[in-house]
N, C-alpha and C positions, 0 to 999 in steps of 0.2 A: 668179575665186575659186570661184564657182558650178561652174564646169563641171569645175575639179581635185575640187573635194568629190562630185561627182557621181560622178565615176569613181573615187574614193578607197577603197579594201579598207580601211578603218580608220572611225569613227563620229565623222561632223565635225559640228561645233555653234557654235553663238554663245550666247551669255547675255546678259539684260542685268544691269544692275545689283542688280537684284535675285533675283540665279540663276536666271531664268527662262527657260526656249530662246527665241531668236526664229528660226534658222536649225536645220535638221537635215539632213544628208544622207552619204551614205556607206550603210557595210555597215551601219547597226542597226537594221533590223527583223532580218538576219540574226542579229546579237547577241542584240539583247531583245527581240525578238518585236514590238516598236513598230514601226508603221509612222510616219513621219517626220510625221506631219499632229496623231500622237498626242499626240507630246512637244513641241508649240508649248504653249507657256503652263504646264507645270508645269518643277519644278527636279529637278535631279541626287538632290536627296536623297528626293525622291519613290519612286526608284527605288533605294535603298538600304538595309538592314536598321535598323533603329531605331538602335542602338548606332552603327554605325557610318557612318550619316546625322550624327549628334548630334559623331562625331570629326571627320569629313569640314569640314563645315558651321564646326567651332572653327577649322580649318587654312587654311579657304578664305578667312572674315574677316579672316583675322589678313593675309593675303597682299593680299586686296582693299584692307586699309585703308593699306598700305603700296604700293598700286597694282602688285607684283612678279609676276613669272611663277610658272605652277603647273608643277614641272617633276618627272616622272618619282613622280606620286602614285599609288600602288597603290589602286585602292578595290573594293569589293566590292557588286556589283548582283546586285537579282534580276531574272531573265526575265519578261517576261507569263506565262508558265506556271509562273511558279517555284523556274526552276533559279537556282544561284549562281555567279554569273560573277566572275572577277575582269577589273578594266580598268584599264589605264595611261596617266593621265592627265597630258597636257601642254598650257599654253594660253600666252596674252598677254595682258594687257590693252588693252583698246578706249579710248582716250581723245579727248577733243573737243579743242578747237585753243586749248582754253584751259589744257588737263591734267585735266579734271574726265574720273572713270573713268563709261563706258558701259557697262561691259562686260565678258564676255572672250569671246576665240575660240579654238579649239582642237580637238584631236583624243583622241579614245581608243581603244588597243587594246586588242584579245581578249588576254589572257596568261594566260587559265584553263590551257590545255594544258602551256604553257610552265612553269606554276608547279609542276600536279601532276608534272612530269618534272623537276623542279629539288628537288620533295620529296621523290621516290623515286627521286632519287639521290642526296641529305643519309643518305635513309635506308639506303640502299644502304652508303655509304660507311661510316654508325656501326656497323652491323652488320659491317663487313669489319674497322672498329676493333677491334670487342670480341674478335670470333675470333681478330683477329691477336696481340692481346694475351695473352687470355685461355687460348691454345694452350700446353702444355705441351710440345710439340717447338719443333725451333728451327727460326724460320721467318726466310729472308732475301731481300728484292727489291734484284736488279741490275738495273745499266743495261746497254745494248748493250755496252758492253765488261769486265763481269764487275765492275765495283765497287757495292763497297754502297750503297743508296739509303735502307735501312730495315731494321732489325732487329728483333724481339720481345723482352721483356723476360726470359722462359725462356733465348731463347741467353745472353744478358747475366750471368744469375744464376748458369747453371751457369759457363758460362766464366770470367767472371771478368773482362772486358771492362766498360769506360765506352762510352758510346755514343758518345761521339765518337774513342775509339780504334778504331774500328771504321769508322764511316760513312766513305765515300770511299775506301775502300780496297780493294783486287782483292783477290777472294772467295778468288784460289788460295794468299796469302799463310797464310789461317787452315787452310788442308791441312799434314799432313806431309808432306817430302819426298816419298817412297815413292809419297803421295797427288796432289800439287800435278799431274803431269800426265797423271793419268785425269780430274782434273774440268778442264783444259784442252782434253781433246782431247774430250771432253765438251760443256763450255760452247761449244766453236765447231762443234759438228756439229749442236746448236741450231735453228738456223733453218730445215734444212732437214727435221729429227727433228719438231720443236715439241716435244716431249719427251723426257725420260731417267730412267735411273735408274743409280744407281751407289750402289758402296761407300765410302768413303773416313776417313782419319783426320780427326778435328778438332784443333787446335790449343789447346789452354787458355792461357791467360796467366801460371800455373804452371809451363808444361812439359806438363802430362798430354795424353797425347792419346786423344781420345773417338771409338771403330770406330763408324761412323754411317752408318744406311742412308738414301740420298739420291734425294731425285725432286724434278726440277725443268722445268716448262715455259714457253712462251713466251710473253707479254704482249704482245698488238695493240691500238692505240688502231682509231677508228672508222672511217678508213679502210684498218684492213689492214697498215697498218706497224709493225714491231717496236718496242715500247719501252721 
């Protein structure tokens, strides 16, 4: 056990029953600036901000007095110097041969980076919410083969369209004739354009059709592939 924890990229620990480290080893002087010799004898919440020492500390009892694992606990530490970390924390408990708890052991990782990339990309995502809604053109996202994934609430209002009359459906259906195959021959020149632009009618659900100038490019996820 000693010598996985030693070579462990994660901050491995023991406590005893009274949240106290008796074991350290792993990355966390890397993490919080403690060297392992530091955090024998104090607890977890030592290194916590008050508030959330005090939440921590509610969650941790309630689990120890019911002897359960700590599984996938978000908490938030400060460094020796101060910074704020967050760490994800999973253990076991330690018990003696009688089932009296000793303990827990366990590991925490770093998900500071992870988080702030999880946040700014919530925030990424509500931003692309708002624009997409709040645009007064008609904005539409196809999948690879030209059916609707998602529409704006602008096409919906002028058209005349329910959202679910719409969703799923190949985008060349809401062209007029005339139009349906300039945005075909269009949509499959696509991949290798990444973009275009064209003219085309739109289709109302009245009848009326709406002259629209159109520009549409390509969506890659992270490795490069069309989506």
């Amino acid at each position: 056990f000693q010598d996985i924890a030693l070579c462990s990229a994660d901050f491995i620990w023991e406590v005893d029953e009274r949240a106290r480290y008796t074991f350290v080893a792993g990355r966390v002087e890397e993490i919080l600036g403690y060297s392992p010799e530091e955090l024998i004898g104090m607890t977890p919440y030592q290194l916590m901000p008050k508030e959330e020492a005090e939440r921590i500390k509610k969650i941790f009892r309630g689990l120890a007095a019911n002897k359960e694992p700590v599984v996938d606990l978000e908490n938030w530490n400060l460094t020796k110097d101060g910074r704020k970390v967050l760490l994800l924390t999973n253990g076991v408990p330690i018990l003696d041969e009688r089932g009296r708890l000793l303990g827990y052991r366990g590991v925490d990782k770093d998900i500071t980076e992870r988080k702030r990339m999880e946040e700014a990309l919530r925030e990424s995502e509500e931003r692309f919410r708002t624009l997409f809604e709040s645009a007064t053109d008609f904005i539409f996202i196809l999948d690879v083969e030209g059916r609707i994934v998602k529409v704006n609430q602008a096409t919906l209002k002028v058209t005349g369209y329910a959202e679910d009359e719409v969703i799923g459906k190949w985008m060349g259906d809401f062209f007029s004739p005339d139009s349906r195959g300039v945005f075909a021959d269009r949509f499959s020149s696509l991949l290798e354009r990444s973009s275009t632009r064209y003219e085309g009618g739109l289709l109302c659900k009245d009848g009326r059709v709406l002259e629209t100038d159109c520009s549409a490019s390509v969506m890659y996820n992270e490795e490069g592939k069309v989506i």
